[in-house]
Biopython code that builds the backbone (N, CA, C, O; Angstrom):
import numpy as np
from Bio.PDB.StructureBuilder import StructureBuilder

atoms = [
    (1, "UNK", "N", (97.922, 97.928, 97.056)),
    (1, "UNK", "CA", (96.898, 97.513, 97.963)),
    (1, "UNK", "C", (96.946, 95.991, 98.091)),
    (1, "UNK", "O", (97.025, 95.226, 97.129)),
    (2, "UNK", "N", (96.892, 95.645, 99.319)),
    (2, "UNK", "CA", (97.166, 93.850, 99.758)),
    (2, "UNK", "C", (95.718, 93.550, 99.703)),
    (2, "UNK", "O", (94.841, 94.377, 99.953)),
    (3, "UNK", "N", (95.509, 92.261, 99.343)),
    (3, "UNK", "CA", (94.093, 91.506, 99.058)),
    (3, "UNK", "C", (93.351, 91.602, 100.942)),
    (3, "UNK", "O", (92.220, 91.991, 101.236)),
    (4, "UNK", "N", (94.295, 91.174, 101.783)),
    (4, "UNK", "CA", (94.175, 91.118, 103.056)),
    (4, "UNK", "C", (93.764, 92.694, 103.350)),
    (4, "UNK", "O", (92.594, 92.607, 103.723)),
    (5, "UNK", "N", (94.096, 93.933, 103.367)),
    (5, "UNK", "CA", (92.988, 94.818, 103.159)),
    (5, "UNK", "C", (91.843, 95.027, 102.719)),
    (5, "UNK", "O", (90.939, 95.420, 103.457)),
    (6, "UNK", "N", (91.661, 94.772, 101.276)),
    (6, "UNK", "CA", (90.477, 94.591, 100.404)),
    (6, "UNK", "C", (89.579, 93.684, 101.042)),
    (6, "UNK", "O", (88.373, 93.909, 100.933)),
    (7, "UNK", "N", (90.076, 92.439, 101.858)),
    (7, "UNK", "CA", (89.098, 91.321, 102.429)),
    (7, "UNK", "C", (88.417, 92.334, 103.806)),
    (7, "UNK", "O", (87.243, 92.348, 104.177)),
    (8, "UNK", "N", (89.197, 92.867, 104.186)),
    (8, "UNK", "CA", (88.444, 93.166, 105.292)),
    (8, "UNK", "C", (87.445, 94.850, 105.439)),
    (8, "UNK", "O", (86.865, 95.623, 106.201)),
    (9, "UNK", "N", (87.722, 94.656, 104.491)),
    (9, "UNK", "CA", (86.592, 96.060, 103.951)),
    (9, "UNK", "C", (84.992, 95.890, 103.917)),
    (9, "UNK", "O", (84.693, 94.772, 103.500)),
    (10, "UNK", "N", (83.905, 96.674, 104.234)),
    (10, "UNK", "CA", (82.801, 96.371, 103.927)),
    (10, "UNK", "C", (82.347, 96.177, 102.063)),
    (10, "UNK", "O", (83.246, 96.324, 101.235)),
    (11, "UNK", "N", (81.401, 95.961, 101.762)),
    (11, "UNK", "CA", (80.889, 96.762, 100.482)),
    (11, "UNK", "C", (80.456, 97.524, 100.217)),
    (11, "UNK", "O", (80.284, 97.571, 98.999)),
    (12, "UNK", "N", (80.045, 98.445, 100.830)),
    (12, "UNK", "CA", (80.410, 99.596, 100.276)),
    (12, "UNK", "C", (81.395, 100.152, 100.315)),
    (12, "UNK", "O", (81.644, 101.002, 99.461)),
    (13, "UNK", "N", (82.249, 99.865, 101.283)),
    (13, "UNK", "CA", (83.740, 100.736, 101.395)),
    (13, "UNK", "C", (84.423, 100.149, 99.588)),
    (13, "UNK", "O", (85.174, 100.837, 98.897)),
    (14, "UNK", "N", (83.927, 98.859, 99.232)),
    (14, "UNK", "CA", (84.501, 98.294, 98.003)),
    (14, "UNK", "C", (83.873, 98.856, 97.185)),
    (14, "UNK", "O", (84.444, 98.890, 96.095)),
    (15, "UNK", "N", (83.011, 99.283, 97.217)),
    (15, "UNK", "CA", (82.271, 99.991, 95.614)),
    (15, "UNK", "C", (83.082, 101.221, 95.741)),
    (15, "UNK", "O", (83.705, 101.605, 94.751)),
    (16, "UNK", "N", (83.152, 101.987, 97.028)),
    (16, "UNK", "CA", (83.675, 103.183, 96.619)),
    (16, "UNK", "C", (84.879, 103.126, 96.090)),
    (16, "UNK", "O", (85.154, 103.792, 95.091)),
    (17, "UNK", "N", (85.707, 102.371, 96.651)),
    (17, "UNK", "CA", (86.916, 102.189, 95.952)),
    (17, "UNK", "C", (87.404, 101.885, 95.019)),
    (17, "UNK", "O", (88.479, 102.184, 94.498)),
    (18, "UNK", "N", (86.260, 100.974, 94.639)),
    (18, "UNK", "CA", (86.239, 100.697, 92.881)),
    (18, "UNK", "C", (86.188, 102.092, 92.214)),
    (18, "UNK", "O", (87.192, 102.445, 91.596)),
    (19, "UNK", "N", (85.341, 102.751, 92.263)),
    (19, "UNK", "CA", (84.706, 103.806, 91.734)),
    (19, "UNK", "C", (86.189, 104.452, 91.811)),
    (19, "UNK", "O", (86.723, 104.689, 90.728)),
    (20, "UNK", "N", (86.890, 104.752, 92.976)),
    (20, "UNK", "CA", (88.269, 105.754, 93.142)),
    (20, "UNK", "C", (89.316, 105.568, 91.989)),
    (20, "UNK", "O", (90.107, 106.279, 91.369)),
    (21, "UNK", "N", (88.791, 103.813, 92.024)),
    (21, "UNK", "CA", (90.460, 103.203, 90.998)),
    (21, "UNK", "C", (90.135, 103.470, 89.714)),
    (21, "UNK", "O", (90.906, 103.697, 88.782)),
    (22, "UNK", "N", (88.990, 103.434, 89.713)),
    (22, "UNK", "CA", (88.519, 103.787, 87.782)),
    (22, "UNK", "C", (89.033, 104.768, 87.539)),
    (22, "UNK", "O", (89.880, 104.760, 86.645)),
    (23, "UNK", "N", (88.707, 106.077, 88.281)),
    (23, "UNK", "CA", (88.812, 107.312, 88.412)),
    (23, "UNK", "C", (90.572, 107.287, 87.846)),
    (23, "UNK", "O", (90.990, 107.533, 86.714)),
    (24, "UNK", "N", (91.217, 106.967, 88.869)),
    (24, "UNK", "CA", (92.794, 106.995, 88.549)),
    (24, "UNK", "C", (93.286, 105.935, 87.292)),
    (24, "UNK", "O", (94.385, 105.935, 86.737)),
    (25, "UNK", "N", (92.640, 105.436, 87.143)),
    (25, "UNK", "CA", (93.186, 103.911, 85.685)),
    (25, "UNK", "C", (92.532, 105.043, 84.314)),
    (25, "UNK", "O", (93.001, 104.723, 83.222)),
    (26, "UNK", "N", (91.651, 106.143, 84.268)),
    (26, "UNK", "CA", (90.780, 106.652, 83.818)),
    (26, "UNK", "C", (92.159, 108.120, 83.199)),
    (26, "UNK", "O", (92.639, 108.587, 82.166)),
    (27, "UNK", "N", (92.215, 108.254, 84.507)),
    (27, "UNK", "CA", (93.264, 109.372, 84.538)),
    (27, "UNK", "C", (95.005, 109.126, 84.171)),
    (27, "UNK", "O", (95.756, 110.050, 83.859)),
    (28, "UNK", "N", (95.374, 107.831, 84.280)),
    (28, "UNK", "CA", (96.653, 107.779, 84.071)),
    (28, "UNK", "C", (96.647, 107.268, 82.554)),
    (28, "UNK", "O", (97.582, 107.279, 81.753)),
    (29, "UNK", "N", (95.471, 106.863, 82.400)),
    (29, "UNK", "CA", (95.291, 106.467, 80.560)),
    (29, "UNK", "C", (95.609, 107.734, 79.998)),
    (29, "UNK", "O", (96.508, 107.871, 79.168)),
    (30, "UNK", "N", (94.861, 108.719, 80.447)),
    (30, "UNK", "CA", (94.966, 110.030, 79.424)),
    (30, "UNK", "C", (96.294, 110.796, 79.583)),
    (30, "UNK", "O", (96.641, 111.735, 78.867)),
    (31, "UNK", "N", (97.049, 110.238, 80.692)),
    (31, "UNK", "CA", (98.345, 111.029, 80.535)),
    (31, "UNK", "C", (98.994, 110.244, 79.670)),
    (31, "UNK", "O", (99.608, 110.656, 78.686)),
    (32, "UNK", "N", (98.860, 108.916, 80.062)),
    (32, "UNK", "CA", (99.644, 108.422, 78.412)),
    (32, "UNK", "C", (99.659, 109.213, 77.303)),
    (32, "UNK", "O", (100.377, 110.016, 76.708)),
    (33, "UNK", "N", (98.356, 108.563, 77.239)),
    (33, "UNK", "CA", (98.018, 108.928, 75.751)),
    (33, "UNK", "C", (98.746, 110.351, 75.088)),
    (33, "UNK", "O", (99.109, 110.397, 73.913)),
    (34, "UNK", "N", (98.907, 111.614, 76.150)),
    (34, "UNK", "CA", (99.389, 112.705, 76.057)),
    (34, "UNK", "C", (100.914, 112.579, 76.127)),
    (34, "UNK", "O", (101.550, 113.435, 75.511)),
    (35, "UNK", "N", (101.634, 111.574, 76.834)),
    (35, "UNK", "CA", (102.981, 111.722, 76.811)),
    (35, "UNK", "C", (103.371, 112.215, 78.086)),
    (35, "UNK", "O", (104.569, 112.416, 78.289)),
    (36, "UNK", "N", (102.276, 112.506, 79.247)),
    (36, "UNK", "CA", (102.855, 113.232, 80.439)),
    (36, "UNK", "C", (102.691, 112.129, 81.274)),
    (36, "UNK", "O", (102.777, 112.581, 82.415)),
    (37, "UNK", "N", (102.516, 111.019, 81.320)),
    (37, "UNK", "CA", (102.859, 109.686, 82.490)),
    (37, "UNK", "C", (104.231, 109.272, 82.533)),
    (37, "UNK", "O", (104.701, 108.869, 81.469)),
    (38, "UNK", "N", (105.086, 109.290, 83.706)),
    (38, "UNK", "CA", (106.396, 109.093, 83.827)),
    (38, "UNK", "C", (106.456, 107.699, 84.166)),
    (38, "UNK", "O", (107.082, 106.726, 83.744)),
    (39, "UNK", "N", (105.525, 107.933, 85.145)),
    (39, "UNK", "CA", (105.367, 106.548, 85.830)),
    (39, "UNK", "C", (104.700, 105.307, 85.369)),
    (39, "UNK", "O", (104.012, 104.793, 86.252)),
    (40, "UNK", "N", (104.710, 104.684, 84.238)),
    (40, "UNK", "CA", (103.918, 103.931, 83.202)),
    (40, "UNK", "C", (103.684, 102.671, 84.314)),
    (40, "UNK", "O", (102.496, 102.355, 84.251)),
    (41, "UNK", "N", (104.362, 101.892, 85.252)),
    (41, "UNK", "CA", (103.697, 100.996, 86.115)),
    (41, "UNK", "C", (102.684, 101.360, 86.975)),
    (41, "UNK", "O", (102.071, 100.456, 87.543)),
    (42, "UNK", "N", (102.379, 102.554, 87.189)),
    (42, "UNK", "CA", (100.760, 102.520, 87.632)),
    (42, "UNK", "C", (99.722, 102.138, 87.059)),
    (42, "UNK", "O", (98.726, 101.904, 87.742)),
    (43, "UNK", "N", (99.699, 102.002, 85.855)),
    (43, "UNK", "CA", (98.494, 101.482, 84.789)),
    (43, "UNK", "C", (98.690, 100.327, 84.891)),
    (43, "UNK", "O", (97.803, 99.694, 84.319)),
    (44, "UNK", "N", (99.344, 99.783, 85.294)),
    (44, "UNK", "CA", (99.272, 97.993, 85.830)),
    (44, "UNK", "C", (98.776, 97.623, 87.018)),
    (44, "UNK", "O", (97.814, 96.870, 87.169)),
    (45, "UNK", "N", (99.681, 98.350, 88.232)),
    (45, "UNK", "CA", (99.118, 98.534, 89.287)),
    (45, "UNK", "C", (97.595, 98.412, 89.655)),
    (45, "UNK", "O", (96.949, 97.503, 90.176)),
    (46, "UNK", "N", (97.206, 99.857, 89.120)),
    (46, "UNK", "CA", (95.808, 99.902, 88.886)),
    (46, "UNK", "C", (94.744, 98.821, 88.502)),
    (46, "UNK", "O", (93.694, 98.669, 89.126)),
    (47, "UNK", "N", (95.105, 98.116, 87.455)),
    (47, "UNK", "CA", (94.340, 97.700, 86.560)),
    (47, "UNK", "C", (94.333, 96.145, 87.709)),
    (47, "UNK", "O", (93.411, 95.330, 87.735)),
    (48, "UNK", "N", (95.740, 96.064, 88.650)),
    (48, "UNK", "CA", (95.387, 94.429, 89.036)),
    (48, "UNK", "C", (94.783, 94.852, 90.318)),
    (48, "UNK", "O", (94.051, 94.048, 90.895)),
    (49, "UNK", "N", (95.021, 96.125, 90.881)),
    (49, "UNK", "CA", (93.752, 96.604, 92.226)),
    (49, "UNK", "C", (92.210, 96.434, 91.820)),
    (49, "UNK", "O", (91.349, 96.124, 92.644)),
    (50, "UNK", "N", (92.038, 96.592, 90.909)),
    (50, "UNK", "CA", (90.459, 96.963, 90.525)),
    (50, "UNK", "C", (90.226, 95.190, 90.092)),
    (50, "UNK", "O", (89.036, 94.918, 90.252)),
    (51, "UNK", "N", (90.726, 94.433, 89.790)),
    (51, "UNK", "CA", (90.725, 93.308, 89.401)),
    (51, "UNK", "C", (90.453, 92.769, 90.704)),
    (51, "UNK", "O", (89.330, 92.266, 90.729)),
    (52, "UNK", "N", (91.303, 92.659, 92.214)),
    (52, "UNK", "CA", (91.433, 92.440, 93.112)),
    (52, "UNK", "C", (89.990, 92.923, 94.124)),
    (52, "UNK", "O", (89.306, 92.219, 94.867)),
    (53, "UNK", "N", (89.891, 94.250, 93.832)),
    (53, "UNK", "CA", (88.620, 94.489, 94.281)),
    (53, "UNK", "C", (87.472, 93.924, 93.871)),
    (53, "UNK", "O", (86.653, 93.516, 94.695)),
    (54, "UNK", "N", (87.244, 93.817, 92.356)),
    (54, "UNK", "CA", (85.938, 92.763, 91.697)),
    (54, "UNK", "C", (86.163, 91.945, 92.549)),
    (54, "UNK", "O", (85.522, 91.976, 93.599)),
    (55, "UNK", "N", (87.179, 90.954, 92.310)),
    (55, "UNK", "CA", (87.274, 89.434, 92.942)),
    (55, "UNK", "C", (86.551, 89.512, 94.265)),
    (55, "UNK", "O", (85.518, 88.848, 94.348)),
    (56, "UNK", "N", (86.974, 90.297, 95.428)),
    (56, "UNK", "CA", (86.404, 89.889, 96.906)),
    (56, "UNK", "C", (85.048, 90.482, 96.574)),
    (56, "UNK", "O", (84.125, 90.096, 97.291)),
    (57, "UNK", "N", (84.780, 91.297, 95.676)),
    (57, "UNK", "CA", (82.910, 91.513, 95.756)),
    (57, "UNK", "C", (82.197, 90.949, 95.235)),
    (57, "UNK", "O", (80.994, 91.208, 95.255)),
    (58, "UNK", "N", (83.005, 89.485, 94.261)),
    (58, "UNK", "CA", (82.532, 88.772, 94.039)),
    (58, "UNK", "C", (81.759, 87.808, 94.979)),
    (58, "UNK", "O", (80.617, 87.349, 95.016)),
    (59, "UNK", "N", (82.889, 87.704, 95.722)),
    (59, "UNK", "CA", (83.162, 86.863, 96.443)),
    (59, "UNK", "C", (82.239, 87.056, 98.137)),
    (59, "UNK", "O", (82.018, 86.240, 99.031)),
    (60, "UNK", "N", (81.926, 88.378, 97.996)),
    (60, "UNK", "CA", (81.093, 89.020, 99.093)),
    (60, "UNK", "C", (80.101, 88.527, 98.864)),
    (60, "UNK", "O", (79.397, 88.057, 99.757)),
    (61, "UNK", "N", (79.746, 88.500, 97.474)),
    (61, "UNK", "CA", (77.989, 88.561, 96.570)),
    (61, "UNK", "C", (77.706, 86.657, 96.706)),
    (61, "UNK", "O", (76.649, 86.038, 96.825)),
    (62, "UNK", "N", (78.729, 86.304, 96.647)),
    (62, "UNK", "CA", (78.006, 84.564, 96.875)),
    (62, "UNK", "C", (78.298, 84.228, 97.993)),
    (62, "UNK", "O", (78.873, 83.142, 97.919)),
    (63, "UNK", "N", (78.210, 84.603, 99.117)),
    (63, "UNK", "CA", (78.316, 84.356, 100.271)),
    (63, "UNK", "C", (77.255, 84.776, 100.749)),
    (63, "UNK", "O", (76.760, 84.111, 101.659)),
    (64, "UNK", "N", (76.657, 85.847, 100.352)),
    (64, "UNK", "CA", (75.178, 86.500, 101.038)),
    (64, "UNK", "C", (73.686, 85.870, 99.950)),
    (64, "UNK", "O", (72.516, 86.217, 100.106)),
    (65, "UNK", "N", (74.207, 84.902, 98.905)),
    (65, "UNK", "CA", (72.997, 84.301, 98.576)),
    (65, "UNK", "C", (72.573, 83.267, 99.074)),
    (65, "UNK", "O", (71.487, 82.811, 98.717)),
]
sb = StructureBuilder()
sb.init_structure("model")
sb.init_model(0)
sb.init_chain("A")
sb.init_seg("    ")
for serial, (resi, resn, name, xyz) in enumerate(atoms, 1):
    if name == "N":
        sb.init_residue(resn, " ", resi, " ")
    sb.init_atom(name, np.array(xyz, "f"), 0.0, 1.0, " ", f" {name:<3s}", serial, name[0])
structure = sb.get_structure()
């Protein structure tokens, strides 16, 4: 996901999506942990989307004070 997407999203479209990425950072943890994740760069992936998403709702939130 490009930041230039994420910018042009509402907030709520960003909460939900937060909420989606947990969901999957949530879910690819436990395949680790089990040994069934092939794909071990999604847990990075993930982890710098949801990072990326905080940032612009940060960034939403001091703009509307």
């Amino acid at each position: 996901m490009k930041a230039s997407e994420i910018k042009d999203k509402s907030v709520e479209e960003l909460t939900e999506t937060l909420v989606s990425l947990s969901k999957d950072q949530f879910t690819y943890r436990m395949q680790q942990s089990t040994g069934q994740l092939g794909q071990t760069h999604l847990l990075k992936a993930v982890k710098k989307d949801i990072a990326r998403v905080k940032t612009v709702l940060g960034e939403k939130s001091r703009v509307s004070e």
